[in-house]
C-alpha positions as CSV (number, residue, x, y, z in Angstrom):
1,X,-48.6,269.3,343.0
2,X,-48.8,272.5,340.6
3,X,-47.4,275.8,342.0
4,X,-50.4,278.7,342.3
5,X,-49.9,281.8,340.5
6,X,-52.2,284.8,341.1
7,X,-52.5,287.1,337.8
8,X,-54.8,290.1,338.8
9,X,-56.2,292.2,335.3
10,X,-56.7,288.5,334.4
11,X,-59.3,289.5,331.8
12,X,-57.5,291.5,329.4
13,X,-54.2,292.2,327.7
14,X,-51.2,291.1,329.7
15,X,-52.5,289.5,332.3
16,X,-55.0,287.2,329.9
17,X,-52.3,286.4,327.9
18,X,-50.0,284.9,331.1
19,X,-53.2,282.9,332.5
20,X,-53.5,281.5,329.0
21,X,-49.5,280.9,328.6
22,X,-49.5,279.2,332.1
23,X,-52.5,277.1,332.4
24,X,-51.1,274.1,331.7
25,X,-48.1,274.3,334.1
26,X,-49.5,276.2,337.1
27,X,-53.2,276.2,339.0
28,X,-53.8,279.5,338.7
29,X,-55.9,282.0,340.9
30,X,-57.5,285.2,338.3
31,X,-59.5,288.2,339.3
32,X,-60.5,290.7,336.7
33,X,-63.5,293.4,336.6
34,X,-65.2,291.7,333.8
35,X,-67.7,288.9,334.5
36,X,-68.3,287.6,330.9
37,X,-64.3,288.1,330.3
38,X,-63.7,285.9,332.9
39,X,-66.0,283.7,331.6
40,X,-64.6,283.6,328.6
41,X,-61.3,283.0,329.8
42,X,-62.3,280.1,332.4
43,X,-63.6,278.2,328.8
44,X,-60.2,278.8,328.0
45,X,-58.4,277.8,330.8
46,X,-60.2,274.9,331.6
47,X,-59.5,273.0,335.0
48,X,-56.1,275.3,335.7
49,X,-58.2,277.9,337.3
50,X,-58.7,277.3,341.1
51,X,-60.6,280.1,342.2
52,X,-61.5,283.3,340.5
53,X,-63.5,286.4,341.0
54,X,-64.7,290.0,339.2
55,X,-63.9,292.8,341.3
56,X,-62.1,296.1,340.8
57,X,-58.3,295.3,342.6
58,X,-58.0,298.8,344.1
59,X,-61.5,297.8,346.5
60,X,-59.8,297.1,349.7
61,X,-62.4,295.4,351.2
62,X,-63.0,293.4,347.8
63,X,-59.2,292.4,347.9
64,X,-58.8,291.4,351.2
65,X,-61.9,288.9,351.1
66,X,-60.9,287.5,348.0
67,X,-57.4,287.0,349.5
68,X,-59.2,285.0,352.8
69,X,-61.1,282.9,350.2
């Protein structure tokens, strides 16, 4: 069974770069404010992503359900 990483900013700079470095090792769970970056990227990714979602990080209420899901 892969490990699971979580990469928040997923969509952009840093963090697209590790989602795209670590797909084929690790599942890997993305969030990112942009919903046709993250599109974008999930073509990229393929089947490594296990759950995504756009939302702004610093929303607590945002954070904390994406963190029950």
């Amino acid at each position: 069974m892969k490990k699971i990483v979580l990469i928040t900013g997923a969509t952009d700079g840093i963090g697209k770069a590790l989602a795209v470095a670590l797909a084929d090792e690790y599942s890997l769970v993305l969030c990112g404010r942009s919903e046709e970056k993250m599109r974008m990227l999930l073509e990229e990714v393929g089947s490594s992503c296990v759950h995504h979602a756009c939302f702004d990080i610093t929303d607590d209420s945002k954070r904390h359900e994406f963190c029950e899901d």
